[in-house]
VMD Tcl script that draws the C-alpha trace (Angstrom):
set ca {
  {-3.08 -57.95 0.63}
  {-0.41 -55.01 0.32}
  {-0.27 -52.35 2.63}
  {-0.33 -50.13 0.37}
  {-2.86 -51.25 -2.46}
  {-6.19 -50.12 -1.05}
  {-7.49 -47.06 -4.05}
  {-10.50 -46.93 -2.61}
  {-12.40 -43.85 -1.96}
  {-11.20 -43.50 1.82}
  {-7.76 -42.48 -0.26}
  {-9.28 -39.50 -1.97}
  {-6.86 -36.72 -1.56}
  {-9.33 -33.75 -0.27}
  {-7.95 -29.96 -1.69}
  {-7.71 -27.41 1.09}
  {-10.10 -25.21 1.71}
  {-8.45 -22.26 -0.26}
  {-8.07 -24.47 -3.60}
  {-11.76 -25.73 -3.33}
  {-12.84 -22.15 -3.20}
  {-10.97 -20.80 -5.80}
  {-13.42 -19.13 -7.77}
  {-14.48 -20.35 -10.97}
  {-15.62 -17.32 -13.17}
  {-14.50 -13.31 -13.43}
  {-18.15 -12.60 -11.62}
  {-17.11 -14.83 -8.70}
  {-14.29 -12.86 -8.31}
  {-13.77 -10.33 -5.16}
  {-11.40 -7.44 -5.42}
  {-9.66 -6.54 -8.59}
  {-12.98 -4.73 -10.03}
  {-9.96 -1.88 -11.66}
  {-8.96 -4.41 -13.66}
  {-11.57 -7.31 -14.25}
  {-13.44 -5.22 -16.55}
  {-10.56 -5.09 -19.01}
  {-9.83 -9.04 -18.74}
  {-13.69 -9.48 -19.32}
  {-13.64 -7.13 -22.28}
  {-9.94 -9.12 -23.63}
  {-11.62 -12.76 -23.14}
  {-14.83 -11.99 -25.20}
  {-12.62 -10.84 -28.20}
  {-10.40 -14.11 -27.68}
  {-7.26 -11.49 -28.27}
  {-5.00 -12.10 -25.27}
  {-2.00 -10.48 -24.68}
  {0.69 -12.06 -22.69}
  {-0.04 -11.13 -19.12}
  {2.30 -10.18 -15.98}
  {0.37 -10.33 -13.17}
  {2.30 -8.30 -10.12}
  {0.40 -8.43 -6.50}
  {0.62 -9.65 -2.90}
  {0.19 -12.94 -1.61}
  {-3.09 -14.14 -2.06}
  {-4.96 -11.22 -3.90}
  {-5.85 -14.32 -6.87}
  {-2.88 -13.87 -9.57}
  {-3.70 -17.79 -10.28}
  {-6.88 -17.90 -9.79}
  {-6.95 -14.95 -12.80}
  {-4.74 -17.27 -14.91}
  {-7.29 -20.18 -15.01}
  {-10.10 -18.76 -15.28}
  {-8.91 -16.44 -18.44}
  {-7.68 -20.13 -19.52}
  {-10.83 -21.64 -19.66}
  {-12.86 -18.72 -20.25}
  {-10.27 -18.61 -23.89}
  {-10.95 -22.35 -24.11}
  {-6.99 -22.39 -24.20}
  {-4.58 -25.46 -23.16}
  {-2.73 -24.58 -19.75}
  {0.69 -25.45 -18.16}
  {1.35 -24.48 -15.11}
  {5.09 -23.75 -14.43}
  {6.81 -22.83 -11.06}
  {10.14 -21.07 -11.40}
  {11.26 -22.37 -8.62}
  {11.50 -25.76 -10.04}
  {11.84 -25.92 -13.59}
  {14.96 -24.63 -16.14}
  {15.65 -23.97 -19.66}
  {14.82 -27.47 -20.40}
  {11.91 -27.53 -19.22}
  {11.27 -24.38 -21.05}
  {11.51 -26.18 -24.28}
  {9.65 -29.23 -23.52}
  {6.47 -27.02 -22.71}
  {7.08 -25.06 -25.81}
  {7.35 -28.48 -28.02}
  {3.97 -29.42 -26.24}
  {2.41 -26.23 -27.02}
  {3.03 -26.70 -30.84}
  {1.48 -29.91 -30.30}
  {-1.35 -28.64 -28.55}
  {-1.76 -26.11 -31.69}
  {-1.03 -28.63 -34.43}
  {-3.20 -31.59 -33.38}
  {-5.86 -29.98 -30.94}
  {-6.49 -26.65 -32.41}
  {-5.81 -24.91 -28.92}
  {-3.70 -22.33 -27.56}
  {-1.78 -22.70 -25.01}
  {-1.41 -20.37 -21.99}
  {1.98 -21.17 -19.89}
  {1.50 -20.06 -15.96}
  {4.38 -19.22 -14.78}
  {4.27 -18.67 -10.79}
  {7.08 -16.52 -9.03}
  {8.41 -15.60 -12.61}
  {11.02 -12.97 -11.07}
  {12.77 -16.19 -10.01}
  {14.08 -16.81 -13.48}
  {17.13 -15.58 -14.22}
  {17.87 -13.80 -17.64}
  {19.00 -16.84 -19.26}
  {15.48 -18.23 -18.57}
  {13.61 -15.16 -19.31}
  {15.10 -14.73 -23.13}
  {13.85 -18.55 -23.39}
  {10.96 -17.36 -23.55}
  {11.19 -14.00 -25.77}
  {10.71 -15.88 -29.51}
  {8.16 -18.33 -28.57}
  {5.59 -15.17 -26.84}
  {6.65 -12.90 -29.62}
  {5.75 -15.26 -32.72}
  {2.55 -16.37 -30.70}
  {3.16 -19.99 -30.00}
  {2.20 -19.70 -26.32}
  {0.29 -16.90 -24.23}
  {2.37 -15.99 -20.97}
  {0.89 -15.75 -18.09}
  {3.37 -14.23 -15.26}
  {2.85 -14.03 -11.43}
  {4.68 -12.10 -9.27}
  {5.27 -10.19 -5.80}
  {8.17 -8.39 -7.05}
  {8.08 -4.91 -9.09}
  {8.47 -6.13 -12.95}
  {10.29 -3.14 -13.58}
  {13.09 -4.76 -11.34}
  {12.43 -8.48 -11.33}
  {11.82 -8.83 -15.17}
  {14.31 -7.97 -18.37}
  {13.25 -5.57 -20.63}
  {12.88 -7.81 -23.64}
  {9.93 -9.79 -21.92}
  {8.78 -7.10 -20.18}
  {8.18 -5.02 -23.22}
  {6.19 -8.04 -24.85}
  {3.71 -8.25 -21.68}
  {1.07 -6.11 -20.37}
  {1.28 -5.50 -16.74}
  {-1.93 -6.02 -14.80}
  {-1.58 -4.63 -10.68}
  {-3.62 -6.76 -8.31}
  {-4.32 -5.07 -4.89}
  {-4.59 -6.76 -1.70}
  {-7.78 -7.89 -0.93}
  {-10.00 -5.23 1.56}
  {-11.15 -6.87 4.82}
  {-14.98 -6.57 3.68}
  {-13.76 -8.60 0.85}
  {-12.46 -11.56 3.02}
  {-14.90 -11.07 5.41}
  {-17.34 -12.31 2.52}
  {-15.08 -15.35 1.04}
  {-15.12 -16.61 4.89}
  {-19.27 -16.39 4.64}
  {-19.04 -18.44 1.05}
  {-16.87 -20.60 2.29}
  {-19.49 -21.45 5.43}
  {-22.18 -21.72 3.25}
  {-21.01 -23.45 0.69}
  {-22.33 -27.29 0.79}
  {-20.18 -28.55 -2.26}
  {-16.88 -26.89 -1.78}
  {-16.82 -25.44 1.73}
  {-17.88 -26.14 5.31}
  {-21.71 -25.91 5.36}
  {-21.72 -29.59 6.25}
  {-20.33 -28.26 9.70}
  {-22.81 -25.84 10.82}
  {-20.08 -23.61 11.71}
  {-21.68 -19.98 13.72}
  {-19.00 -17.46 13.32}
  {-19.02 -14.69 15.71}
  {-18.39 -10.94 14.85}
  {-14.93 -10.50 16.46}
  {-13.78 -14.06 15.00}
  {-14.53 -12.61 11.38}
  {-13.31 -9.49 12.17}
  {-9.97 -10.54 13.93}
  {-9.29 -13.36 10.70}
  {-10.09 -10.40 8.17}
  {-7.63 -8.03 9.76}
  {-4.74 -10.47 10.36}
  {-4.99 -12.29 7.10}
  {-4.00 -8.94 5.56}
  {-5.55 -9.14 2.56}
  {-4.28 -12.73 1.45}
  {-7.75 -14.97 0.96}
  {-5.21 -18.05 0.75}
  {-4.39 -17.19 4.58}
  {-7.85 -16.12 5.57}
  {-9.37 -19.50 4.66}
  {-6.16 -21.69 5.96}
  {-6.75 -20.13 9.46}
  {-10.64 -20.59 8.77}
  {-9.98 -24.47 8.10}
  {-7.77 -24.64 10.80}
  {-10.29 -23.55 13.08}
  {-12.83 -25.47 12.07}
  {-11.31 -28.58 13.12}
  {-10.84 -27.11 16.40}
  {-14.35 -26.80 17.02}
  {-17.19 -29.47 18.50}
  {-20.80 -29.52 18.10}
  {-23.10 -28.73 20.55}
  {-26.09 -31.09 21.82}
  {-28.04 -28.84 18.53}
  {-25.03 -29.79 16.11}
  {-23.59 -26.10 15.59}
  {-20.08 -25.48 16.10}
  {-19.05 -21.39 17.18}
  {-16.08 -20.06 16.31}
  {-14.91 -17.61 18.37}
  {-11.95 -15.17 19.02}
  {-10.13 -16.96 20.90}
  {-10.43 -20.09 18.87}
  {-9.39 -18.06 15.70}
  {-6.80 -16.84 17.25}
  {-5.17 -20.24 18.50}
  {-5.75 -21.43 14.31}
  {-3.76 -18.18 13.58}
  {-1.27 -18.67 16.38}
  {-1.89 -14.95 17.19}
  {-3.38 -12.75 20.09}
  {-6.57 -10.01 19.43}
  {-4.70 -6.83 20.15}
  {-7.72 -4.57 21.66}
  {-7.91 -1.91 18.73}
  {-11.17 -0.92 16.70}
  {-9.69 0.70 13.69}
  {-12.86 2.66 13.40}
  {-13.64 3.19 17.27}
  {-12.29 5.28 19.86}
  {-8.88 3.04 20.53}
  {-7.80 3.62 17.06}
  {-7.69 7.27 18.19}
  {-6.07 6.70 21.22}
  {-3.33 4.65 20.01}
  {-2.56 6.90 17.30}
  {-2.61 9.89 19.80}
  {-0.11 8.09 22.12}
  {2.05 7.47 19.24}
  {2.28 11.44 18.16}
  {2.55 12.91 21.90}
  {5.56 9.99 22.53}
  {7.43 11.37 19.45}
  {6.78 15.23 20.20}
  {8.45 14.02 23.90}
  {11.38 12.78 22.58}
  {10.74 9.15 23.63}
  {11.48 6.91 20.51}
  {11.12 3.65 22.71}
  {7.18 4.98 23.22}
  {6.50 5.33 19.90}
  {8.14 2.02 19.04}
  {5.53 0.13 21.19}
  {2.79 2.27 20.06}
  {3.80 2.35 16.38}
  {3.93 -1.86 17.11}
  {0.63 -1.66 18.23}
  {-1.12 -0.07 15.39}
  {0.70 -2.35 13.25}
  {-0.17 -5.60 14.76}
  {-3.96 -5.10 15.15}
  {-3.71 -4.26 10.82}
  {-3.84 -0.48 10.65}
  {-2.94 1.14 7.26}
  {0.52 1.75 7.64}
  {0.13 5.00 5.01}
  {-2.44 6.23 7.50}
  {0.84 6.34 9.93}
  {2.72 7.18 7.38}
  {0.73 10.42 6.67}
  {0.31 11.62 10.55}
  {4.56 11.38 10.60}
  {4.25 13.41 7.56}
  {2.57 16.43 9.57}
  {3.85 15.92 12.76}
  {7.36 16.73 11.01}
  {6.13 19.99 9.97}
  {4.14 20.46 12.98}
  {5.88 19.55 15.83}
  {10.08 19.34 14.42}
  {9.94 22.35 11.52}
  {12.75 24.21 10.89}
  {14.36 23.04 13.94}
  {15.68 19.83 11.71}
  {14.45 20.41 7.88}
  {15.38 17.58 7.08}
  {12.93 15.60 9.30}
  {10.28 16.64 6.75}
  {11.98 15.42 3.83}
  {12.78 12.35 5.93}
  {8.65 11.52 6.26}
  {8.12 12.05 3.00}
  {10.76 9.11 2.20}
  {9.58 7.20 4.69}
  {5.19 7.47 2.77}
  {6.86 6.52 -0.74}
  {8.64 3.76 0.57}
  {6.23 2.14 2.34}
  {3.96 2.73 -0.28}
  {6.45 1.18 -2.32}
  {7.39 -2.09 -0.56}
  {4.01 -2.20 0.75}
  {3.32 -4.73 3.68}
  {4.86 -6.72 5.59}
  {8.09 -5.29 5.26}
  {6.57 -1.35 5.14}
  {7.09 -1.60 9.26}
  {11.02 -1.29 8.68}
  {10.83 2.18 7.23}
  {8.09 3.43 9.25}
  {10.33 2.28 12.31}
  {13.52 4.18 10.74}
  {10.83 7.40 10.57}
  {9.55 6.99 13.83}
  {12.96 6.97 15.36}
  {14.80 9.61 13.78}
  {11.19 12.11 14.31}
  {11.02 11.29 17.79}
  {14.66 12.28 18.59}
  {14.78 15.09 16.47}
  {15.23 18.58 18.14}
  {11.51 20.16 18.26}
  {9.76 23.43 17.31}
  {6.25 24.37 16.80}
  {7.04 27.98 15.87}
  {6.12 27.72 12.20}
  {2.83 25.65 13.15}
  {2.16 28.61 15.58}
  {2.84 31.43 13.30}
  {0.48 30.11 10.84}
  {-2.73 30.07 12.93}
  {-1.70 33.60 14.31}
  {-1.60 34.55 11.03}
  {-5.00 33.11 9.85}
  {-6.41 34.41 12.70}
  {-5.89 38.17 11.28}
  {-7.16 37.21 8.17}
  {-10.40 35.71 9.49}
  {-10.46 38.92 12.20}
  {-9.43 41.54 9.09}
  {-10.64 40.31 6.17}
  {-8.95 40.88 2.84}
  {-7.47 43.94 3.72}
  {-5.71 45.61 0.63}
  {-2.13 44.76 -1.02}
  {0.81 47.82 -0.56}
  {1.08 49.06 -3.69}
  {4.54 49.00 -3.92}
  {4.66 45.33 -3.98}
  {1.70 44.82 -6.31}
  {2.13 43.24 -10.00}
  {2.06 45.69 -13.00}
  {1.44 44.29 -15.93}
  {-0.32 47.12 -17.41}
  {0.49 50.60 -18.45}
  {-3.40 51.12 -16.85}
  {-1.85 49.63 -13.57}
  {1.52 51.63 -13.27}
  {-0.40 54.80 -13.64}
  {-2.08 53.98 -10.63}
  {1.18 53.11 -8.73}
  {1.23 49.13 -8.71}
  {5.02 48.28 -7.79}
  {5.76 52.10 -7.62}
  {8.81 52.72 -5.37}
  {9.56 48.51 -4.87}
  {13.24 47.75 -3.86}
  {14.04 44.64 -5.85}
  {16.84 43.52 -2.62}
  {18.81 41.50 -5.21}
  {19.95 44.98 -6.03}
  {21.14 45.63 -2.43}
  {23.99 44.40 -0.33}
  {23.51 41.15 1.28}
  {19.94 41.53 -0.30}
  {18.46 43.15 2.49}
  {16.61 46.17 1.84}
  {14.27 48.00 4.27}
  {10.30 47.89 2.74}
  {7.14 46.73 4.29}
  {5.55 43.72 2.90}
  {2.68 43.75 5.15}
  {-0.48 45.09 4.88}
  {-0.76 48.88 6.29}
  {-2.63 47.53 8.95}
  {-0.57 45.11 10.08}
  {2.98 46.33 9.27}
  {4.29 46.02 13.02}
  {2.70 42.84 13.69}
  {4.56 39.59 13.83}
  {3.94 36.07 13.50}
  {7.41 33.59 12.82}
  {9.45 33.37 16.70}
  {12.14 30.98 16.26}
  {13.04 28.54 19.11}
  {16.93 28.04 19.94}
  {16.56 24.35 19.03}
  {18.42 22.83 16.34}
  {18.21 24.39 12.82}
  {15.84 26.82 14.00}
  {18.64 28.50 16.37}
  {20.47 29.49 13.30}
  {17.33 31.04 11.50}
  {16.86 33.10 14.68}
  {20.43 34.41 15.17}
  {20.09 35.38 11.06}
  {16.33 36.94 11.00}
  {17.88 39.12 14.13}
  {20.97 40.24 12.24}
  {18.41 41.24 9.07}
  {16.52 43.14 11.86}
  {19.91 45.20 13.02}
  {20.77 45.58 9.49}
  {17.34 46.97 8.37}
  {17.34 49.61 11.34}
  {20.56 50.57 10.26}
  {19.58 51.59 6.87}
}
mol new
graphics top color blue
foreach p $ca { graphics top sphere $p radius 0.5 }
foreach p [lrange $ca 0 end-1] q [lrange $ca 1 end] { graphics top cylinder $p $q radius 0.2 }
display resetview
C-alpha cells in the first residue's frame, strides 16, 4: 500500500468558508443594489458588454463574474494576471472559438487583478473583445482610468463596487451560522453582540475577511455540556489577531474621541491628535467623517491666520476619498499635522456669529441706497446706486462710503489676531482705516 494512494473521501479538499458562501444568484447578493439592477436588466436580454469591475477587496467583483456567467449560460475561464502572459492569452482565445464552434457557448474570460497586465498584454486582448469572440470580465482595486489603456478601456463598461456596510457583513456572518449545507450550523455556534459587531467593523467591508476571521474562530471554540459553542470578543479578536478598541461609533465615545482630536489640534499638539486620529481609525470610523471635521476646524479654528490650511483640508477629503481605505490614514495624518501646528485664529468664526446675531436681533433692516442694484430706469429715479463710488476709480481703491446698514454703520464685526497671515490683514485693514479718515 502507497503512502500516498488512499482517494478516499477522508481526502476531500473542504473550500473555506468564504468560497462555500459565495453567493449563487444576483438576489443572494448583499451590497451593490446601485448597480445589480442594471446587471439583472443586461442578463435577461443575454446582451453583455465586456465588464471592468473596479472595487475593494472583498466587496464580490468574482462572485459578480460567475454568477452573470451562469446566469448567460456562457463558458468561463478564469485568468489571474499575476500568472499568466501573452501566451496564455492566445490559448484561452483558441479555446473560446472552440467553445463557440462546437458547443454553441460564449465564453466569458475572468480576468482577476487585470491592472497587472502590462500594455503589451492589454492590446492582446483589444481584437478578440472588439469582434466578440470572448466577453471580458475585469477585476480590479486600482482606478481604470490609471491602471487600464485606453483602447480596452474604451471597449468596457465600468461597473464601481462599494465596500460592503457593516449591517451587510453583519448578515453574511448570520448566513453563514445558519447555513447547514455550506456554513457552520453543524456547530451550534452563539455569537454575541460585540463579537459581530467588533468582526463587522474590522473586516472593513471585505466579506472574504469577515468570514476568514469567522472560520478562524470557530475552531477556537468548544462545546458546552448543551453542545453550543459562544463566540465572544475576545475570542474574535484572538482569530483577527486584533484588540476591541473601546469606541461606539454611534455612542457617546465616538463623541469624545472626536472632541479630543479637534481641542488637541486647536492646542497646537500634533502628537495628541496623532493618537486620537489613530484611535478613531482603528476602531473603523469613516475616515471622510474626519476628513470633514478637519475641513471646518481649518476655517474655524486656523482662518486667515494660514489660508492655506483650508485649501490644505480640502486636499486632504478628495484624497482620501480618492485612495479610499487603508491607505486614506496617510493623508489624513499629513492634514492632521500640518492643522495642528498651524498658527490659530478664530476671528472670522467670531465675526460671523456677531454678525448673525444683529440680523436675528434687527431683522432685515433696509439696503443703503447708494449701493443698491439699478437695473431699471423705475429704480434710478428712486435713487438705487445714486452717489456709489466705484473704488476701482480711486487711488489704491480705497474710497470712503458706508456699506452697512444705517443702523449699523459704526458697528464692527472682523478683529484680526497678530498670528500668522492674519497679522498682515490687520496691519492692512488699519492702514485702509488711516487712509479713509484722511479723505
Amino acid at each position: 500500500m502507497e503512502l500516498f494512494n488512499d482517494t478516499g473521501k477522508h481526502n476531500k479538499i473542504i473550500p473555506p468558508l468564504a468560497e462555500r458562501m459565495r453567493p449563487k444568484s444576483l438576489k443572494d447578493m448583499l451590497g451593490q443594489r446601485h448597480i445589480t439592477g442594471l446587471l439583472r436588466r443586461l442578463i435577461e436580454k443575454k446582451e453583455l458588454p465586456s465588464l471592468i469591475l473596479w472595487g475593494p477587496s472583498g466587496s464580490g467583483k468574482t462572485t459578480l463574474a460567475f454568477i452573470i456567467a451562469e446566469a448567460v449560460g456562457a463558458h468561463i475561464t478564469s485568468f489571474s494576471a499575476v500568472l499568466s502572459g501573452v501566451k496564455e492569452i492566445r490559448e484561452v482565445f483558441n479555446e473560446a472559438q472552440h467553445q463557440l464552434r462546437f458547443g454553441g457557448k460564449r465564453t466569458i474570460l475572468f480576468v482577476d487583478e487585470i491592472h497587472r497586465f502590462n500594455k503589451a498584454q492589454q492590446d492582446a486582448f483589444l481584437h478578440h473583445v472588439e469582434d466578440g469572440r470572448v466577453t471580458l470580465i475585469g477585476a480590479t482595486t486600482e482606478n481604470p482610468s490609471f491602471a487600464l489603456n485606453a483602447p480596452l478601456l474604451s471597449r468596457c463598461k465600468v461597473l464601481v463596487l462599494e465596500e460592503l456596510s457593516e449591517d451587510d457583513l453583519k448578515t453574511i456572518i448570520k448566513k453563514a451560522l445558519a447555513d447547514k449545507e455550506r456554513g457552520l450550523a453543524d456547530l451550534k455556534i452563539e455569537i454575541t453582540k460585540d463579537a459581530i459587531g467588533f468582526i463587522a467593523a474590522y473586516s472593513h467591508g471585505d466579506a472574504r475577511c469577515a468570514l476568514n476571521t469567522l472560520e478562524v474562530a470557530s475552531t477556537l471554540l468548544s462545546p458546552d455540556k448543551d453542545g453550543r459553542r459562544i463566540l465572544t470578543l475576545e475570542i474574535s479578536e484572538e482569530a483577527m489577531q486584533k484588540r476591541a478598541i473601546l469606541y461606539d461609533k454611534d455612542g457617546d465615545e465616538h463623541y469624545n474621541v472626536i472632541s479630543a482630536f479637534i481641542k488637541s489640534m486647536r492646542g497646537t499638539d500634533p502628537d495628541a491628535a496623532l493618537y486620537w486620529l489613530a484611535r478613531m481609525l482603528d476602531a473603523g470610523e469613516d475616515p471622510l467623517f474626519i476628513a470633514r471635521r478637519m475641513v471646518i476646524f481649518a476655517s474655524e479654528d486656523i482662518g486667515n491666520a494660514d489660508p492655506m490650511a483650508l485649501q490644505l483640508a480640502i486636499s486632504v477629503k478628495d484624497a482620501v476619498d480618492f485612495v479610499g481605505m487603508p491607505e486614506g490614514w496617510i493623508p489624513l495624518a499629513h492634514g492632521a499635522t500640518y492643522l495642528a501646528s498651524a498658527q490659530k485664529s478664530n476671528a472670522s468664526y467670531l465675526a460671523y456669529l456677531e454678525a448673525v446675531e444683529d440680523v436675528r436681533k434687527n431683522g432685515a433692516l433696509p439696503v443703503p441706497l447708494h449701493i443698491r442694484n439699478a437695473p431699471t430706469k423705475l429704480m434710478k429715479r428712486l435713487g438705487y446706486g445714486k452717489g456709489y463710488k466705484y473704488p476701482h476709480n480711486y487711488d489704491d481703491s480705497i474710497v470712503e462710503q458706508t456699506y452697512m446698514p444705517e443702523k449699523l454703520k459704526r458697528r464692527g464685526y472682523y478683529r484680526p489676531s497678530d498670528r500668522g497671515s492674519e497679522s498682515e490683514i490687520k496691519k492692512r485693514l488699519e492702514e485702509i482705516k488711516k487712509k479713509k479718515r484722511g479723505l
